[in-house]
LOVOTOR-351533 format. One record per residue (C-alpha): residue in one letter; x negated, y negated, z. Coordinates in steps of 0.25 Angstrom, whole numbers, plus 5000, padded with zeros to 4 digits. Layout:
BEGIN
   resn      x      y      z
      A      X      Y      Z
...
***
This chain:
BEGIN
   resn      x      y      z
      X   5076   4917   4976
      X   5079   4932   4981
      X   5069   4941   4976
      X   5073   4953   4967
      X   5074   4967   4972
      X   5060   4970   4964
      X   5054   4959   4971
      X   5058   4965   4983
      X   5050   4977   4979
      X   5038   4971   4977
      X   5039   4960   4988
      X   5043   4972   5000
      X   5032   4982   4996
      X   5020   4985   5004
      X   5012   4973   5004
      X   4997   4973   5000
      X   4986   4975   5012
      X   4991   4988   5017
      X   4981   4999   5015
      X   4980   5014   5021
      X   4968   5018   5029
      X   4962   5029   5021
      X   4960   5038   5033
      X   4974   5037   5037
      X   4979   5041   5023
      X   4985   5053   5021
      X   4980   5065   5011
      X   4992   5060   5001
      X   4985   5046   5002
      X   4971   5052   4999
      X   4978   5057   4987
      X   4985   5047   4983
      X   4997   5055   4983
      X   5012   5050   4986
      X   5015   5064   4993
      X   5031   5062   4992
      X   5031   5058   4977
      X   5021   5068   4974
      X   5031   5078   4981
      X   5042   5072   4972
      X   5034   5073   4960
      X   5029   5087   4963
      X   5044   5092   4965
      X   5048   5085   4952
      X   5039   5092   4944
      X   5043   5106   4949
      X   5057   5103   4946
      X   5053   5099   4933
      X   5045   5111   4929
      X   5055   5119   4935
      X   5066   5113   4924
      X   5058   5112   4914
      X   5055   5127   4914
      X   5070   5131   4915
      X   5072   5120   4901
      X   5062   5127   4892
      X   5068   5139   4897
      X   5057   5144   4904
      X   5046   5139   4895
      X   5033   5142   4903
      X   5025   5134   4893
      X   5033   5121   4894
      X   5034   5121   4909
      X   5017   5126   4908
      X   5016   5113   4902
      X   5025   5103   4910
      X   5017   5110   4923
      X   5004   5106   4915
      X   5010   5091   4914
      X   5014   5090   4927
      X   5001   5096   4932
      X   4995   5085   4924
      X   5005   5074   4929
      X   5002   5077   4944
      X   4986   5077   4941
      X   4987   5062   4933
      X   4997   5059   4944
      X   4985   5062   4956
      X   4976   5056   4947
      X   4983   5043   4943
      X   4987   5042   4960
      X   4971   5041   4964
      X   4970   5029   4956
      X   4974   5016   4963
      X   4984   5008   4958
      X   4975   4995   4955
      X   4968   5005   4944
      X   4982   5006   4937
      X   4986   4992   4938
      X   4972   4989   4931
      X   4973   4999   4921
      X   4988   4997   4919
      X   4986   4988   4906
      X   4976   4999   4900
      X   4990   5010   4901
      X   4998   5001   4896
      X   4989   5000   4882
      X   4986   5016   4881
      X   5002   5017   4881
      X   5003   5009   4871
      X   4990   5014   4863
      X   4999   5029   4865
      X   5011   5023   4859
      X   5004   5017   4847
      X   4998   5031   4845
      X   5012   5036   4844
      X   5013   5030   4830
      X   4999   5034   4826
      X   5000   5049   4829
      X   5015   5052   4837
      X   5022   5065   4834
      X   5036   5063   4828
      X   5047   5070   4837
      X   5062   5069   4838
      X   5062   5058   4829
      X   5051   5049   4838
      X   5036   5047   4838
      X   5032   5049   4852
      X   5023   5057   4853
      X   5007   5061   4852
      X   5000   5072   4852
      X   4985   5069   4859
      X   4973   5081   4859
      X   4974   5088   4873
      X   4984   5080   4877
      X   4996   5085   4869
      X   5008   5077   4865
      X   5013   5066   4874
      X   5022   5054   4874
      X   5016   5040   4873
      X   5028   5034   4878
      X   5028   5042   4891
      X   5012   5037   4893
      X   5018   5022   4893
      X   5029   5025   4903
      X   5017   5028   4912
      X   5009   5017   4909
      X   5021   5005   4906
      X   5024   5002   4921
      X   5009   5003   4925
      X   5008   4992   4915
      X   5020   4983   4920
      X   5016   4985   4935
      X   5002   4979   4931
      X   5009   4968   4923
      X   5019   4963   4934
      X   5008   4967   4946
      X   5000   4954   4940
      X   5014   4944   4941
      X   5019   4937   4951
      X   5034   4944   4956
      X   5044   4942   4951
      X   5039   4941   4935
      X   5040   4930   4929
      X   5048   4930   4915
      X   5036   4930   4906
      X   5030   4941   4915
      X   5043   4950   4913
      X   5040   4947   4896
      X   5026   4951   4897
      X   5031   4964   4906
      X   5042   4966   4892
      X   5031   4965   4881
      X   5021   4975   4890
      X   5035   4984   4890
      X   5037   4982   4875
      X   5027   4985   4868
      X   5026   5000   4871
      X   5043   5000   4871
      X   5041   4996   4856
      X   5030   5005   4854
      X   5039   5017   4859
      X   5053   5012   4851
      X   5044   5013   4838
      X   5042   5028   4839
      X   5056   5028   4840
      X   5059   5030   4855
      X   5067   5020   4864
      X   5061   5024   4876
      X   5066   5015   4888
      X   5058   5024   4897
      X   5044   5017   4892
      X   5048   5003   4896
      X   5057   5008   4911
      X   5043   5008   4919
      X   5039   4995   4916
      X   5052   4989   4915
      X   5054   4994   4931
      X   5040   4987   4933
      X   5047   4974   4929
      X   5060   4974   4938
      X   5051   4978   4948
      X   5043   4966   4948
      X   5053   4956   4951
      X   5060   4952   4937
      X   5072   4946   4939
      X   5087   4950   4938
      X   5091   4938   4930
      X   5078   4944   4920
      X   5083   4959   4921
      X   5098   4953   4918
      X   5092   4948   4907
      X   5086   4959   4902
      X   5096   4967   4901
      X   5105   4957   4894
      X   5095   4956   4883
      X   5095   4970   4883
      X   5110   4972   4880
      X   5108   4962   4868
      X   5097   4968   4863
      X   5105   4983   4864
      X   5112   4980   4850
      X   5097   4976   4844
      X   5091   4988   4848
      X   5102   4998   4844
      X   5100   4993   4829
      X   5086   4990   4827
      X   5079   4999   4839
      X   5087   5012   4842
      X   5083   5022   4833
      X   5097   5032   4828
      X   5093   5044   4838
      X   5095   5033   4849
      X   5106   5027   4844
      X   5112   5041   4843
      X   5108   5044   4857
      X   5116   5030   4864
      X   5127   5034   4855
      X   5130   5049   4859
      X   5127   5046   4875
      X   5142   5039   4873
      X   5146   5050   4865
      X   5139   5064   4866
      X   5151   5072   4859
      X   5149   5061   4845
      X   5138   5069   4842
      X   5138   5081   4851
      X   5129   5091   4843
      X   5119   5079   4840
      X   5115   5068   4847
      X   5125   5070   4857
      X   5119   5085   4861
      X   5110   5082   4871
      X   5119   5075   4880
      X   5130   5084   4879
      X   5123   5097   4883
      X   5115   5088   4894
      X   5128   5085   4899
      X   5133   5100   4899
      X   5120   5104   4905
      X   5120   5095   4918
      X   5135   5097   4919
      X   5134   5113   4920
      X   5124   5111   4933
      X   5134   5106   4942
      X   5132   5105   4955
      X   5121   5118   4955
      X   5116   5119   4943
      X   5116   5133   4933
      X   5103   5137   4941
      X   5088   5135   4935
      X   5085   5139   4922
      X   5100   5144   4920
      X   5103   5130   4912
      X   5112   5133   4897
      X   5111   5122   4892
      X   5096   5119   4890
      X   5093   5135   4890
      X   5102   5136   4879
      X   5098   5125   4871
      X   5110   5115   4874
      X   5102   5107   4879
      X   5090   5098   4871
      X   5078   5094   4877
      X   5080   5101   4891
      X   5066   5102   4896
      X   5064   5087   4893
      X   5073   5077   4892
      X   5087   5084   4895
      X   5078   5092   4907
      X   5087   5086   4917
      X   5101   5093   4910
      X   5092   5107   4912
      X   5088   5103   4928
      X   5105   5099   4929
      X   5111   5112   4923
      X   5102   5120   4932
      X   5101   5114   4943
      X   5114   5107   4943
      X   5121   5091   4951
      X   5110   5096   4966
      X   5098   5099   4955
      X   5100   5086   4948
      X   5101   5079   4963
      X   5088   5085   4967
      X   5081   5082   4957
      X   5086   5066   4956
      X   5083   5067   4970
      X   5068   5071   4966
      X   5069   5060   4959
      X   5073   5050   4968
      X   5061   5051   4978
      X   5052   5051   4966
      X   5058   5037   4964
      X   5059   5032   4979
      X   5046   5038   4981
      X   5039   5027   4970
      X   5048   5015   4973
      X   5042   5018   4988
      X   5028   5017   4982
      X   5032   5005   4973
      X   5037   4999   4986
      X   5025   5002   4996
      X   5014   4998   4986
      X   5005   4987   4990
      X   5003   4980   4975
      X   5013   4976   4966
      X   5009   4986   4954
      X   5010   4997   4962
      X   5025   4993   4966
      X   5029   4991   4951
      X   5023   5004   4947
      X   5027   5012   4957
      X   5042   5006   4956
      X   5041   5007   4942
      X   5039   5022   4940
      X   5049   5024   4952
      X   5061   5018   4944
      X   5054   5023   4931
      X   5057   5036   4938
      X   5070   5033   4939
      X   5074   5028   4927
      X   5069   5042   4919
      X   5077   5050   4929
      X   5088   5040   4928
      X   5086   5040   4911
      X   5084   5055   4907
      X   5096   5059   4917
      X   5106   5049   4912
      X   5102   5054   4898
      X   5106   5068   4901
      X   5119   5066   4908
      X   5123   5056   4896
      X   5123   5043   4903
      X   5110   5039   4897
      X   5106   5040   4882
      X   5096   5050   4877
      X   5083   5045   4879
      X   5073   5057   4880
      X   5068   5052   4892
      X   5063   5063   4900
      X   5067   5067   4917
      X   5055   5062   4924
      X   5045   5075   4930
      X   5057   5085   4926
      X   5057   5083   4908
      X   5046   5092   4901
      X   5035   5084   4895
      X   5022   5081   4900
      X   5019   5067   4897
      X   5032   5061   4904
      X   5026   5071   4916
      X   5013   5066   4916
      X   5015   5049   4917
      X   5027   5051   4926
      X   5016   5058   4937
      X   5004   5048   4931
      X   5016   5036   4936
      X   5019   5043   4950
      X   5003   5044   4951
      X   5000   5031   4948
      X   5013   5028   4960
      X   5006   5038   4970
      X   4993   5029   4968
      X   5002   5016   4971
      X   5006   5025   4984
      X   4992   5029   4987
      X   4983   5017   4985
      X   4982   5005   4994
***
């Protein structure tokens, strides 16, 4: 039997046994820093900052306070990268449960807010988004689950792998929020492992029965509304349909060099909802036009490579899951929050990975690429 292209991914990576001579390391190594990704990162978050005080029209307080959250990301990001990887592998179960102990919370003490509980305010911690600490801990918890199975899973493995991915999916639709994003990291862990193409085939076939299922008895009407106007914008062009529309207008008045930073009408003007979080991508296009947008995906792209290299060069199994896993995860949020604002994707609220304002998404993102620059680092 040919093995899949997952299992090639395992099976060609760096076999066990190799080690680097500590004399030999490099200044980087001592750190436990991946120099390249770091680079990456760092140039992603000034971009971001940058954009982020042209949204808010210069509003030194909310770009004081991104600063602040990136300034804490890249501290729990050198933290988390001198710990070696067997610690989090070990302590991947215990994650797991405080995620789900902060979604429980949600229903004891979560603020109310556009229609949704998902938020909580903690003392000296501020308000933060349970949902975005289980991102951070979901493919932590599937790379340890897989790392202890034989490859390719085995079909009761990938139903234990489903119940470990759906309990907090559950947990997070009863607030109400459909959030994909919360089970993407550990679904990638799972097509990393090895599972079949006859399973993933499967998968999605059940998938298209259930859509009719979840439409009536899951989709809440805000949803439902969302789906609806991504077809047809101009149905309800001063409602629901708004915010595509004016994302629209705003990426297609950059052309090819953009208006010029902070010279953007439609978010300056109001036009534009949400342009310093999840629409901050429509902000970045208008003025910084088709070569900013390139750039910046560019940015992207070796941010992406950069992990899959790591995945690929790791000496253990649940360092290749993890580190593969946050790559695509990667991916899959720069690939959901900018189809959502050129009207290809519904609205999901999701935000641009390093560039959106808000400190908790910032915070796990680097906690994740941390945890990759350890994977990197230790032998």
């Amino acid at each position: 039997m040919i093995p899949s292209q997952q299992y090639r991914f395992l099976r060609q990576s760096a076999r066990d046994g190799r080690s680097i001579n500590p004399q030999n390391a490099s200044r980087w190594a001592k750190l436990h820093l991946d120099p390249w990704l770091l680079c990456f990162l760092i140039l992603n978050a000034i971009l971001g900052l940058m954009v982020v005080y042209s949204a808010t029209s210069e509003d030194s307080g909310m770009v004081i306070r991104q600063a602040i959250s990136f300034g804490v990301g890249f501290v729990v990001m050198f933290i988390c990268a001198q710990v070696p990887p067997k610690v989090y592998q070990a302590a991947s179960p215990y994650f797991y449960m405080f995620g789900i102990f902060m979604l429980l919370l949600v229903f004891v003490i979560g603020e109310k807010r556009l229609g949704a509980t998902r938020w909580i305010t903690l003392p000296g911690v501020g308000s933060m988004q349970p949902s975005e600490v289980m991102k951070f801990a979901m493919p932590l918890m599937m790379a340890w689950y897989f790392a202890r199975k034989p490859f390719p899973p085995k079909f009761l493995d990938i139903v234990g792998a489903l119940v470990i991915l759906g309990v907090p999916f559950v947990l997070v639709a009863l607030q109400p929020d459909l959030n994909i994003g919360l089970v993407i990291p550990g679904i990638f862990v799972l097509f990393l492992s090895g599972m079949s193409w006859r399973l993933i085939a499967g998968a999605f076939a059940a998938l298209a029965i259930a859509v009719p299922l979840l439409w009536m008895f899951l989709l809440q009407e805000y949803q439902k509304k969302r789906i609806l106007t991504l077809f047809d914008p101009e149905s309800d062009a001063l409602g629901a349909g708004w915010n595509i529309i004016q994302s629209k207008i705003a990426i297609g008045s950059g052309g090819i060099m953009g208006k010029g930073y902070s010279q953007g009408t439609q978010s300056h003007l109001g036009y534009l909802p949400e342009h310093h979080t999840d629409f901050i991508m429509s902000t970045y296009a208008e003025e910084f036009g088709f070569i900013g947008v390139f750039l910046l995906f560019s940015l992207f792209t070796a941010i992406i490579i950069r992990c899959l290299i790591i995945g690929m060069n790791s000496f253990h199994n649940f360092g290749r899951l993890y580190a593969g896993a946050i790559g695509l995860t990667f991916f899959f949020f720069v690939f959901l929050n900018s189809g959502m604002v050129s009207g290809i994707l519904p609205v999901t609220g999701d935000p641009l990975p390093l560039m959106s304002y808000g400190g908790t998404a910032v915070i796990s993102m680097l906690a994740g690429m941390g945890i990759v620059m350890s994977i990197h680092t230790h032998r």
